[in-house]
C-alpha positions as CSV (number, residue, x, y, z in Angstrom):
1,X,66.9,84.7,164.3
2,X,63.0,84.1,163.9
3,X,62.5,87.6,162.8
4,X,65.6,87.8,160.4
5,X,64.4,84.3,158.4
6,X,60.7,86.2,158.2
7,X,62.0,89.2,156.9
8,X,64.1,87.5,154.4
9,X,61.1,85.3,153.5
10,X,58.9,88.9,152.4
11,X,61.5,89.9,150.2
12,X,62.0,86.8,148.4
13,X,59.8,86.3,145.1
14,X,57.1,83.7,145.7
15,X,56.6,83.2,141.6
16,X,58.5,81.4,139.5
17,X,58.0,80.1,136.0
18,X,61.2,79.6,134.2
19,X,64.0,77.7,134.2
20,X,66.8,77.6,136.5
21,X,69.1,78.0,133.3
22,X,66.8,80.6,131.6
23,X,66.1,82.6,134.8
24,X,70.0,82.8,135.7
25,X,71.2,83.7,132.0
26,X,68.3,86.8,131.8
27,X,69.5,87.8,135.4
28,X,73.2,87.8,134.2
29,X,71.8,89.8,130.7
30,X,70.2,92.4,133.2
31,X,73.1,92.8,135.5
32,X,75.4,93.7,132.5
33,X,73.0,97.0,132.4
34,X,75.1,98.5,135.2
35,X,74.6,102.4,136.3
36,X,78.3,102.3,135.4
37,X,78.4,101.9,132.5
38,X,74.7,102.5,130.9
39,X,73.7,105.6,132.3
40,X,74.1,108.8,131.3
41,X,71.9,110.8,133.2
42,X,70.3,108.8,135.9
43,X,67.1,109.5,137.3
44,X,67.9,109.1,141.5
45,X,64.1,107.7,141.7
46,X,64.5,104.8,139.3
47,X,65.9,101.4,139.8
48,X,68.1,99.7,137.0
49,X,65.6,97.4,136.1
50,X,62.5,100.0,135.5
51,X,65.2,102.5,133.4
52,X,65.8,99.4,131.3
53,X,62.0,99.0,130.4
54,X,61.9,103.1,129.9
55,X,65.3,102.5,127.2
56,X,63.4,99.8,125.5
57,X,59.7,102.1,125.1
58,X,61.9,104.8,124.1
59,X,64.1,103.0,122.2
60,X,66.9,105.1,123.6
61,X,70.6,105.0,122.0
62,X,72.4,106.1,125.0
63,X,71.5,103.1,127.1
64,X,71.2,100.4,123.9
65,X,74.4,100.4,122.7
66,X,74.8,97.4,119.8
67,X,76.1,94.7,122.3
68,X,72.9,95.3,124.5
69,X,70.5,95.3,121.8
70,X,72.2,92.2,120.6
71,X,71.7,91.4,124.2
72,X,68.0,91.9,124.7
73,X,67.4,90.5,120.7
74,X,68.6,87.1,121.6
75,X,66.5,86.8,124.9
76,X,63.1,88.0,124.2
77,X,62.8,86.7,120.1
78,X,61.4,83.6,119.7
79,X,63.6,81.9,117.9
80,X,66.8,81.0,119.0
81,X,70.2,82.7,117.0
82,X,71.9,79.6,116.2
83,X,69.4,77.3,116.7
84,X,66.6,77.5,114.7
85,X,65.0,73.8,115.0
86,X,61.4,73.5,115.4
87,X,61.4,72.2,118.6
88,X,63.7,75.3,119.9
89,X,60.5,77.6,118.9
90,X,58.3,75.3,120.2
91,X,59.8,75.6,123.6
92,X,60.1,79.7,123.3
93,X,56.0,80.1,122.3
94,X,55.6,77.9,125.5
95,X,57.8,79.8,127.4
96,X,56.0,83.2,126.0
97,X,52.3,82.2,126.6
98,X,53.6,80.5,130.0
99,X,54.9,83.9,131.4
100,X,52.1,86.1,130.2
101,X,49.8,83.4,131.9
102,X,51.6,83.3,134.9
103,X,52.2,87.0,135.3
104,X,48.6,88.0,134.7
105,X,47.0,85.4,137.1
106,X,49.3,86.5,140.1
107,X,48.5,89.9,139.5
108,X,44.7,89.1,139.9
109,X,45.0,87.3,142.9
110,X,47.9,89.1,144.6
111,X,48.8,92.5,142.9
112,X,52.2,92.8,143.9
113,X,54.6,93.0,140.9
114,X,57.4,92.6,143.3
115,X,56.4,89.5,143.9
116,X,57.5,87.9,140.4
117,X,61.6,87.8,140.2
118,X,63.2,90.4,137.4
119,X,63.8,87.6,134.6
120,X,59.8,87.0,134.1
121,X,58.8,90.6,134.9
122,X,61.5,91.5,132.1
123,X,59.9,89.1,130.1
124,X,56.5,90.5,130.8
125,X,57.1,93.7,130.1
126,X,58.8,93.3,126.7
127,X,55.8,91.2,125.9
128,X,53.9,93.9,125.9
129,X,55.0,96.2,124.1
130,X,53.8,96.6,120.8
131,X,56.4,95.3,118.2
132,X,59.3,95.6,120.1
133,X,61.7,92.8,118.6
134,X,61.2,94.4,115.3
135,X,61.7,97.9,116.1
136,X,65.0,96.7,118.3
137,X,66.2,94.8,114.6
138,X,65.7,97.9,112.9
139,X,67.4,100.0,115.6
140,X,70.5,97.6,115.3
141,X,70.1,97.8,111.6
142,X,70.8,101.4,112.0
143,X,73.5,101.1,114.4
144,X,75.6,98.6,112.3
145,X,74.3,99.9,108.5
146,X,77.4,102.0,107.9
147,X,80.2,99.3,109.1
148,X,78.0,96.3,106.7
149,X,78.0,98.9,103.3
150,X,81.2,100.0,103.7
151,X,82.4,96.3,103.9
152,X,80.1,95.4,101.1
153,X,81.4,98.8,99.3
154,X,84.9,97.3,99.4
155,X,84.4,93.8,98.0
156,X,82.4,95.4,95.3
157,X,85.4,97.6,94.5
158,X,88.1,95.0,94.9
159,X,86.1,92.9,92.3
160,X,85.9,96.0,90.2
161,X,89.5,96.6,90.1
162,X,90.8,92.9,89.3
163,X,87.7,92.9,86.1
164,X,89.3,96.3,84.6
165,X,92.9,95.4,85.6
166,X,92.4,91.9,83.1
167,X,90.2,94.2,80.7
168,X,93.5,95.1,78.6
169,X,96.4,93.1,80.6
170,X,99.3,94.0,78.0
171,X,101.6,92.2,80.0
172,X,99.5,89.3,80.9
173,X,98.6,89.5,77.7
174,X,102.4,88.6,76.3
175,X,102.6,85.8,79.1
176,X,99.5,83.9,77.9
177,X,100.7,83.9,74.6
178,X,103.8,82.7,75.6
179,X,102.0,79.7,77.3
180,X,99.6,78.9,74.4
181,X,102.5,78.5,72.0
182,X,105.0,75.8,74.7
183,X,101.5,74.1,75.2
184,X,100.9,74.0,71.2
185,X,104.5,72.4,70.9
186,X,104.3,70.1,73.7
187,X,100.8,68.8,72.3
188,X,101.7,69.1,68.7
189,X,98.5,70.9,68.3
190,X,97.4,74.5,67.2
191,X,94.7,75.6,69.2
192,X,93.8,79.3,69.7
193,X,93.3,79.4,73.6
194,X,93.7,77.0,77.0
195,X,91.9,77.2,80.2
196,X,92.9,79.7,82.5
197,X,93.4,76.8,85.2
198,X,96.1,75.7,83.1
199,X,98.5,78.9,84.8
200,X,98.4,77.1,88.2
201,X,99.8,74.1,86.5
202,X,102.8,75.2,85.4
203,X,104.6,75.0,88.8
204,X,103.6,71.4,88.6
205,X,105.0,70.3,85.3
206,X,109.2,69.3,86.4
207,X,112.1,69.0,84.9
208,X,113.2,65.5,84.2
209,X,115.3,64.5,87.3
210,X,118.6,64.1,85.4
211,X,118.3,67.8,84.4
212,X,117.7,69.1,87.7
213,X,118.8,72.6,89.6
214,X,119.5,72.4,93.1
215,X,116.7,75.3,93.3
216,X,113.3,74.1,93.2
217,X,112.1,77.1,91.6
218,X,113.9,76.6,88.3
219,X,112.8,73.3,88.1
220,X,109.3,74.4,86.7
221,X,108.0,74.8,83.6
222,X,106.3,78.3,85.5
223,X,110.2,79.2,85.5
224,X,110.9,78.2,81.9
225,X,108.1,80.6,80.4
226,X,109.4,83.6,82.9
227,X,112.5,83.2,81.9
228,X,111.8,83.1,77.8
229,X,109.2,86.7,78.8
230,X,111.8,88.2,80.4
231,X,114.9,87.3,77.9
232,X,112.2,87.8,75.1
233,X,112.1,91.4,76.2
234,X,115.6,92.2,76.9
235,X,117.0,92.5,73.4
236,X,114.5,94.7,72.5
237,X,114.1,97.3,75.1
238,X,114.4,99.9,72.8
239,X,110.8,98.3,71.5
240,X,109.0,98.3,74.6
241,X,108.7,101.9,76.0
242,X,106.0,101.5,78.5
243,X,108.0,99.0,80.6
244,X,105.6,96.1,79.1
245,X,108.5,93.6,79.2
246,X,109.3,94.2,83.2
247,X,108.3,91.1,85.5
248,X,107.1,93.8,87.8
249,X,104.5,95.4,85.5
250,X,103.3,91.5,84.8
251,X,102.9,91.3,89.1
252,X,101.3,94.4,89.1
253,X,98.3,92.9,86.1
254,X,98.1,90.1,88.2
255,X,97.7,92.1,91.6
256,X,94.3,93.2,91.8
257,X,93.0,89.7,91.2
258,X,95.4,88.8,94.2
259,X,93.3,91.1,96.0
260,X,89.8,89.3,94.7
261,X,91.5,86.0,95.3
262,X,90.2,86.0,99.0
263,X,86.5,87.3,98.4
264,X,83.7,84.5,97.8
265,X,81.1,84.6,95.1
266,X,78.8,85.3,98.3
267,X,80.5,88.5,98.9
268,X,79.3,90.0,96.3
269,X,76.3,88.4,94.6
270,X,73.8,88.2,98.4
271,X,75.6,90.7,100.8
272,X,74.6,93.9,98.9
273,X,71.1,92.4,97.8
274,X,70.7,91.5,101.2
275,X,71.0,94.7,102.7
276,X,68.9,96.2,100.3
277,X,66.3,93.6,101.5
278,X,66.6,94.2,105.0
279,X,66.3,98.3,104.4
280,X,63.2,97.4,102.1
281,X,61.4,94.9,104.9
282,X,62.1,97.5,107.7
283,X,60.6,100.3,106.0
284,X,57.4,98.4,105.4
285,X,57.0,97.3,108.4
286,X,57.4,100.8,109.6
287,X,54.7,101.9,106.8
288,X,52.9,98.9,108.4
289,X,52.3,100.1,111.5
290,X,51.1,103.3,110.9
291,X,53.6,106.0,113.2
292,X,52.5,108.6,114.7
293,X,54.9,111.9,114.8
294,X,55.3,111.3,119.0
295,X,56.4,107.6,118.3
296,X,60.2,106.7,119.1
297,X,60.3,104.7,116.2
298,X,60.3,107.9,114.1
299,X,63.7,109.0,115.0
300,X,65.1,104.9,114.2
301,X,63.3,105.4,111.1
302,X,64.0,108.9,110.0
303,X,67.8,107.8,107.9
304,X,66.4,104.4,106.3
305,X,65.0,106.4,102.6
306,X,68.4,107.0,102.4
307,X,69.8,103.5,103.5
308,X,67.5,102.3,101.0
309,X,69.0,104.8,98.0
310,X,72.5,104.0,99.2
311,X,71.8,100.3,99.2
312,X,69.8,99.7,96.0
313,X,72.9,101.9,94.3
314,X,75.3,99.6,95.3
315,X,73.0,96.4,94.1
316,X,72.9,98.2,90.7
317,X,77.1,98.5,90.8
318,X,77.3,95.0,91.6
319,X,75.0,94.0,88.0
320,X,77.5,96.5,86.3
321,X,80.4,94.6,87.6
322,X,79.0,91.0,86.9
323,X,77.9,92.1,83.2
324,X,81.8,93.3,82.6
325,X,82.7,90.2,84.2
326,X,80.7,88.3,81.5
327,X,82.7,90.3,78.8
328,X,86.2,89.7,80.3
329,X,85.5,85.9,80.6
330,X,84.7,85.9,76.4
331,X,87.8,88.0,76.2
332,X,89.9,85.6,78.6
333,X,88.1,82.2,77.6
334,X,87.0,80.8,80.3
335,X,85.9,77.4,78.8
336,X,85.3,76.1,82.3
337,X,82.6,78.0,83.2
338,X,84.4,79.2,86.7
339,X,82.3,81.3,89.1
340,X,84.2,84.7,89.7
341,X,85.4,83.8,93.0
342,X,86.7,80.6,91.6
343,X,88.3,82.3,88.7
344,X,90.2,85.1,90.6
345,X,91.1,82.4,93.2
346,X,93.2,80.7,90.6
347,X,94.5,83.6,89.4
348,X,95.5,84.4,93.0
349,X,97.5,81.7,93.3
350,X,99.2,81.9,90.2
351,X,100.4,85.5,91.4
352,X,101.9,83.6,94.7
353,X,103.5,81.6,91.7
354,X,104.6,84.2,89.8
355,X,106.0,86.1,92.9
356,X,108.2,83.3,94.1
357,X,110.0,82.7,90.6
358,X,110.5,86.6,90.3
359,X,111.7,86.9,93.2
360,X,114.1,84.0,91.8
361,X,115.1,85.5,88.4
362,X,115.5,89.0,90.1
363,X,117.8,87.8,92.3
364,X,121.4,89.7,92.1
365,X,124.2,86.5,90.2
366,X,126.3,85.5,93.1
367,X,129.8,87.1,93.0
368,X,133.3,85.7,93.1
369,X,134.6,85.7,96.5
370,X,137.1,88.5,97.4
371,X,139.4,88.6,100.6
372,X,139.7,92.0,102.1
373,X,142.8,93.6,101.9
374,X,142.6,93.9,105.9
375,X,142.3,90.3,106.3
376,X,145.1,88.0,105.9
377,X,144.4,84.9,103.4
378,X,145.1,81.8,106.1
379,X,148.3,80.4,106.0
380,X,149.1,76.8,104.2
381,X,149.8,74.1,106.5
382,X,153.5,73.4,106.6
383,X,156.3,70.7,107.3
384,X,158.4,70.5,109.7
385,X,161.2,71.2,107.1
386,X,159.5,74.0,105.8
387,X,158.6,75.5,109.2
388,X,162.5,75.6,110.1
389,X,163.2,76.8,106.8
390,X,161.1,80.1,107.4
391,X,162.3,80.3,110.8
392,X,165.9,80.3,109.9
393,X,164.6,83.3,107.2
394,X,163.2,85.0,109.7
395,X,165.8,85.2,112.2
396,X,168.4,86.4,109.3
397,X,166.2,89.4,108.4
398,X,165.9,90.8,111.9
399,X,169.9,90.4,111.9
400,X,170.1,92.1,108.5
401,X,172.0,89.4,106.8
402,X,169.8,88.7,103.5
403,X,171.6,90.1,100.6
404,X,170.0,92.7,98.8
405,X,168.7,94.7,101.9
406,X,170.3,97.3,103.8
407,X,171.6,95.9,107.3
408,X,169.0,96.9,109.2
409,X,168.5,95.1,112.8
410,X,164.8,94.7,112.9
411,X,163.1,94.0,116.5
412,X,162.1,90.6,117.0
413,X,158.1,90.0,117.7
C-alpha cells in the first residue's frame, strides 16, 4: 500500500496556480480535443495535449474546427466574451503574468514540465507564442466570412427589393389615394399627402356599434377603403389591362416590404461596414508583423485581398440602397422622419392587415342550403290523429284499395 500511495504521489503535479474553477473548465476545454474526433492523421509518438500546441503553431484547419477555435479564443484572450468589466481584465492580466511567473520559476529550480498540470502548461504555451489570439481571430474570421456576407448579402437585397417594389407601386399607388381622399372628407380638409403610419390605423378606426357586422373584419375603416378599391375597379375592367385593380397585385406591392419588415436598421447600416472593418484590421495586422513565406499565417491570410474587395463592394451597395431610399421617402412623404426599419416595419404590418381583409372580401358568398336528392328532408312531427290517418293510407295502398291505382298488393315493410 506504501508503495502504491508513493507512486501515485510522483505522478501527481506538485504546481498549481489557478483556480479550482479555472483549472477544471481548461481541463474540460482540453478533453473536448479527443483523438476521436480531432485527428486526422495521428502521430503514434504524440500525446493529445503536445498535438494541440503543434495545431495552434501551425494554425492547422483539420484539428481547429470553428467550435474549437471559439474554444481556445475564449480561454486564452484576456478579456472575457460577455464580460468585459474592468475588473474581469484585471483578473485575466493577473492570471497571465501569474502563470508565466510561476511556470518559469519551477522550471529554474526543478526542470520538469511534467510537473505543472495541463491547464497552466496550456496556458504557458499559448503565452508564448507570438500573436496567437490574433492570428486564431483571423483564422475564425476566415472560417465563418462566407456564412456572415452571405447573411449580410441577403438583408441588403431584401432592403433592395422592398425600395424598388415602392419606387412605382401602381397599385399602392391607387390605395393611397383612396385613403387621402376618406381622410380629406372625414377632416374637412384638402391636404396633398398623410403619414404613412396613418395605414396601420385604419384597422383601428370602427364602426359605430349600432352598425356593426358580426365579422370583425368588416368593422374597419381598413375594410371600407378595400372594399371601395376593389368595387372601384370592377366596373371598369375593360380599363385596367395589367390587373392593377386585383387585391392580389396590391399584396404583391406590399410584399417585399413584408419581407424588410423583420430586418433592423442595424442589419444593414453596421453589419456590412463591420465586416469590412474586421477584413481591413486583420490585414494590417498581418502587414504589421512582417510574414515570412514559411509562416502559417500566410495560408490564413492568402483569401483576405479578396474578403476585403468582396466586403467594401457590398458597403458601397448598401450607400446605393440608402440614397434610393432617401428618394422613395420624398416620393412617399414620410413627414415623420421614420428610420428604414421603422418604416418598412409599418408597412409590414399593414400587409398582415391587408391580408386578413382580403382574405375576407375574397371569400366565396355563402350559398343557399340544398338537400341532396339521396337524403330524405326529415319528417314533420305529427299528431296522434295524423299518425293514424297515414297509417290507415298505408295499409289501403298495400291492399290496392285507393282509387285511381291499379290493384296491386304491395308487400308490407
Amino acid at each position: 500500500g506504501s508503495r502504491l500511495r508513493k507512486g501515485l504521489e510522483k505522478k501527481q503535479p506538485s504546481v498549481s496556480l489557478l483556480s479550482t474553477n479555472r483549472s477544471n473548465n481548461l481541463s474540460v476545454m482540453l478533453k473536448s480535443f479527443s483523438p476521436k474526433d480531432t485527428w486526422v492523421n495521428p502521430p503514434k509518438h504524440q500525446n493529445t495535449f503536445s498535438y494541440i500546441i503543434d495545431a495552434l503553431n501551425n494554425l492547422d484547419e483539420e484539428v481547429l474546427s470553428e467550435d474549437k477555435l471559439e474554444q481556445v479564443i475564449e480561454s486564452i484572450q484576456l478579456i472575457k466574451k460577455k464580460e468585459t468589466a474592468s475588473n474581469t481584465n484585471d483578473e485575466r492580466m493577473k492570471e497571465r503574468e501569474v502563470v508565466l511567473q510561476g511556470v518559469e520559476e519551477h522550471l529554474k529550480k526543478d526542470g520538469n514540465l511534467n510537473k505543472i498540470p495541463e491547464p497552466e502548461r496550456f496556458l504557458y504555451a499559448t503565452y508564448k507564442i507570438p500573436h496567437l489570439l490574433e492570428r486564431l481571430v483571423a483564422l475564425r474570421f476566415k472560417l465563418t466570412f462566407r456564412e456572415r456576407i452571405d447573411v449580410q448579402k441577403l438583408n441588403v437585397e431584401t432592403y433592395s427589393r422592398a425600395i424598388n417594389s415602392l419606387s412605382n407601386p401602381k397599385a399602392l399607388k391607387i390605395l393611397l389615394e383612396i385613403v387621402l381622399a376618406i381622410l380629406n372628407t372625414f377632416n374637412q380638409s384638402n391636404a396633398q399627402a398623410f403619414p404613412l403610419t396613418y395605414l396601420c390605423k385604419l384597422s383601428e378606426y370602427k364602426k359605430n356599434e349600432t352598425y356593426r357586422s358580426p365579422r370583425d373584419e368588416e368593422n374597419t375603416l381598413l375594410y371600407f377603403v378595400l372594399k371601395l378599391y376593389k368595387l372601384n375597379f370592377e366596373t371598369n375592367l375593360n380599363f385596367d389591362p395589367e390587373n392593377i385593380g386585383s387585391l392580389h397585385q396590391l399584396l404583391e406591392d406590399l410584399s417585399p416590404s413584408k419581407e424588410a419588415s423583420s430586418l433592423m436598421i442595424e442589419d444593414i447600416s453596421f453589419g456590412p461596414l463591420n465586416l469590412f472593418n474586421e477584413v481591413k484590421g486583420i490585414l494590417e495586422l498581418a502587414k504589421a508583423q512582417k510574414l515570412s513565406d514559411d509562416d502559417p499565417f500566410c495560408k490564413v491570410i492568402g483569401l483576405f485581398p479578396h474578403f476585403f474587395d468582396e466586403s467594401q463592394g457590398l458597403v458601397q451597395k448598401v450607400e446605393d440602397v440608402l440614397e434610393r431610399w432617401q428618394t422613395v421617402q420624398t416620393f412617399l412623404g414620410n413627414e415623420e422622419k421614420l428610420s428604414i426599419s421603422e418604416f418598412f416595419a409599418s408597412l409590414g404590418k399593414f400587409y398582415d392587415d391587408v391580408q386578413k381583409v382580403v382574405d375576407n372580401l375574397l371569400k366565396p358568398p355563402p350559398s343557399k342550403r340544398s338537400i341532396s336528392p339521396n337524403i330524405c328532408p326529415p319528417s314533420p312531427r305529427l299528431t296522434d290523429s295524423a299518425r293514424r290517418r297515414r297509417s290507415k293510407s298505408a295499409t289501403r295502398l298495400r291492399e290496392g284499395r285507393i282509387k285511381g291505382h291499379p290493384t296491386v298488393a304491395f308487400l308490407a315493410p
